[in-house]
C-alpha positions in Angstrom: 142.7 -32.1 -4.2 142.1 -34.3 -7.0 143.6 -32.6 -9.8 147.2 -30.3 -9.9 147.1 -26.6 -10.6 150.2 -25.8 -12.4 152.2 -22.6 -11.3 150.9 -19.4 -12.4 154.1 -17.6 -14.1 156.2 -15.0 -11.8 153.4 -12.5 -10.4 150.8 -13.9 -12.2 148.1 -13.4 -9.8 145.7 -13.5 -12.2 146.7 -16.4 -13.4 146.6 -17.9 -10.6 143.7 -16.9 -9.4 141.8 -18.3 -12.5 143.8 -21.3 -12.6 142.2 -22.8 -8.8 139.1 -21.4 -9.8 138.9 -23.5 -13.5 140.0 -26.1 -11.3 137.2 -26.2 -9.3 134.8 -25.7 -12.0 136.6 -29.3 -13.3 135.3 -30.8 -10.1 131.8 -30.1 -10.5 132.3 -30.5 -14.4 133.8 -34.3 -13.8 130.7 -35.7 -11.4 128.4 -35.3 -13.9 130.3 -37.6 -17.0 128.3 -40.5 -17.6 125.3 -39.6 -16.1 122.4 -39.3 -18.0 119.7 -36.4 -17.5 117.5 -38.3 -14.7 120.3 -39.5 -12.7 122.1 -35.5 -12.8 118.6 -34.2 -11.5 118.0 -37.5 -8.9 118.6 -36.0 -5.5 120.3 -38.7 -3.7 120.0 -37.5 -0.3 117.5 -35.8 2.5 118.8 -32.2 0.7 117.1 -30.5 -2.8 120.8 -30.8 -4.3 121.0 -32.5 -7.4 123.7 -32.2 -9.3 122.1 -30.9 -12.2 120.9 -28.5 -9.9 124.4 -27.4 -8.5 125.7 -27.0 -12.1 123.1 -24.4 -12.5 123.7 -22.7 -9.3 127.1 -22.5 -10.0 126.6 -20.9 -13.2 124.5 -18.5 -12.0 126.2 -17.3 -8.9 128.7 -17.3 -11.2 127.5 -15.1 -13.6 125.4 -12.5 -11.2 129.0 -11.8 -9.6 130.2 -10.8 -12.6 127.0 -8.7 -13.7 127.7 -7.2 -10.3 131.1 -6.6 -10.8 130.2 -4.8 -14.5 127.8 -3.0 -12.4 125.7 -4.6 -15.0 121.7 -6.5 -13.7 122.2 -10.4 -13.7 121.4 -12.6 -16.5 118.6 -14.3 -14.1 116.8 -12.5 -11.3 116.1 -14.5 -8.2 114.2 -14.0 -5.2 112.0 -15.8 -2.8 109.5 -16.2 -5.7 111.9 -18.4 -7.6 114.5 -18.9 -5.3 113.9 -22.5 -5.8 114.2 -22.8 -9.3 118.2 -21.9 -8.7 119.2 -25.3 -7.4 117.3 -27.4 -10.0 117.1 -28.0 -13.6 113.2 -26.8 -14.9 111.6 -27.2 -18.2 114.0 -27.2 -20.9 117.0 -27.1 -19.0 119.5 -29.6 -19.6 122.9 -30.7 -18.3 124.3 -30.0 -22.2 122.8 -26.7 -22.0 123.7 -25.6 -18.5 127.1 -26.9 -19.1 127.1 -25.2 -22.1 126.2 -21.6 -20.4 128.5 -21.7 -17.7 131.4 -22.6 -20.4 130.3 -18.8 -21.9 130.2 -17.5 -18.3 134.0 -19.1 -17.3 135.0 -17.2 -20.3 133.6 -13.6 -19.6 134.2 -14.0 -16.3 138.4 -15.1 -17.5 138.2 -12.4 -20.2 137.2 -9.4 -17.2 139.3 -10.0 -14.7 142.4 -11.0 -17.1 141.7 -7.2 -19.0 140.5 -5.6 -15.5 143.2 -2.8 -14.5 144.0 -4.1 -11.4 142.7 -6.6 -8.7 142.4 -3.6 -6.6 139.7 -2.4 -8.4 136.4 -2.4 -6.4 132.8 -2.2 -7.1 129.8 -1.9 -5.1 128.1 -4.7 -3.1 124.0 -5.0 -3.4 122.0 -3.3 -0.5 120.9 -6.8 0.8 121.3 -6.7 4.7 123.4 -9.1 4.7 125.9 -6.9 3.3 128.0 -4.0 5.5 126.2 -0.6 4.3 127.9 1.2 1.2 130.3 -1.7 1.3 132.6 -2.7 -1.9 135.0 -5.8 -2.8 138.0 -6.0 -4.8 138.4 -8.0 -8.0 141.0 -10.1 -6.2 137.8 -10.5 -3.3 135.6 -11.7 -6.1 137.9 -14.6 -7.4 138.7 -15.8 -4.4 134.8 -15.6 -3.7 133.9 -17.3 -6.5 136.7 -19.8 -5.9 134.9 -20.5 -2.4 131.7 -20.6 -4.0 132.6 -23.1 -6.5 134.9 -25.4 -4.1 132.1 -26.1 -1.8 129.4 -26.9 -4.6 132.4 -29.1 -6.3 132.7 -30.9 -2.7 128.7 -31.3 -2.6 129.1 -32.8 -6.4 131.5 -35.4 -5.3 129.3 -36.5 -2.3 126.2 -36.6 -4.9 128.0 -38.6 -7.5 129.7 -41.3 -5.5 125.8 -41.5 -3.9 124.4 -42.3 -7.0 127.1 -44.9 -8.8 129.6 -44.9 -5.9 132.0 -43.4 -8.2 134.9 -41.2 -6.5 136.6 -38.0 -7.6 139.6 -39.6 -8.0 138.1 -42.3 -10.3 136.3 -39.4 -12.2 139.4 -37.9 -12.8 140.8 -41.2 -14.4 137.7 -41.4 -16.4 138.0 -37.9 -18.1 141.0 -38.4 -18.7 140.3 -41.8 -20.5 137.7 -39.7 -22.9 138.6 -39.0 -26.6 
């Protein structure tokens, strides 16, 4: 860990639970300063990942979990006949606006769970097979998820980045910090 999370108050889970997952966001968030558009959608190794491409994903699993926690369809609809779009920037996409829509989505997602009754509230997981039958997951499950999610992207992002200028996270963090 590059960066500190500060202790949620007494029984804060929430708070907590938002804190390591803002935290991770940071990570993925801090790769990309500096880099201009072609070097966030260069893919620097034998994988598709860019990390243009893994700010996108991230924003999008992001959001779809919440859609699905809302009960609500996704904001994007993937399947195998655009599967590959997810983990790369097309058209008009840019790292400003990608960055930009996953700032909107790190707020709804804050605003539901912080106004959510309980973490024990559940809601109903897709019928992919994948998936147990019928099956449901928590609130608490889905932070924790999406705290998983976004931690391993954030670790792909810091291989990408210090592949591309040799920049580290821990120099990263120096550097954001330097920012006005």
């Amino acid at each position: 860990m590059v960066t500190h999370v500060a202790a949620e108050a007494q029984g804060d889970e929430r708070g907590a639970l938002l804190a390591f997952l803002e935290e991770q966001r940071g990570g993925i968030r801090r790769a990309l300063l500096g880099l201009g558009e072609e070097q966030a959608r260069t893919r620097p190794s034998a994988s598709e990942l860019s990390l243009g491409g893994l700010l996108k994903h991230v924003a999008e699993v992001e959001q779809m979990w919440l859609a699905r926690a809302k009960q609500e369809p996704p904001a994007v609809r993937r399947d195998q006949s655009n599967w590959h779009e997810s983990f790369r920037l097309v058209g008009e996409e840019t790292v400003a606006s990608q960055l930009a829509y996953w700032e909107q989505v790190a707020a709804e997602t804050e605003k539901y769970i912080r106004s959510a009754p309980s973490l024990d509230d559940t809601f109903p997981l897709p019928p992919d097979p994948w998936f147990p039958p019928e099956g449901r997951v928590s609130l608490r499950w889905l932070c924790l998820h999406l705290i998983r999610e976004t931690a391993r992207r954030a670790g792909h992002a810091d291989i990408l980045r210090e592949s591309l200028d040799g920049k580290t996270a821990f120099e990263l963090v120096a550097l954001e910090r330097r920012e006005p």
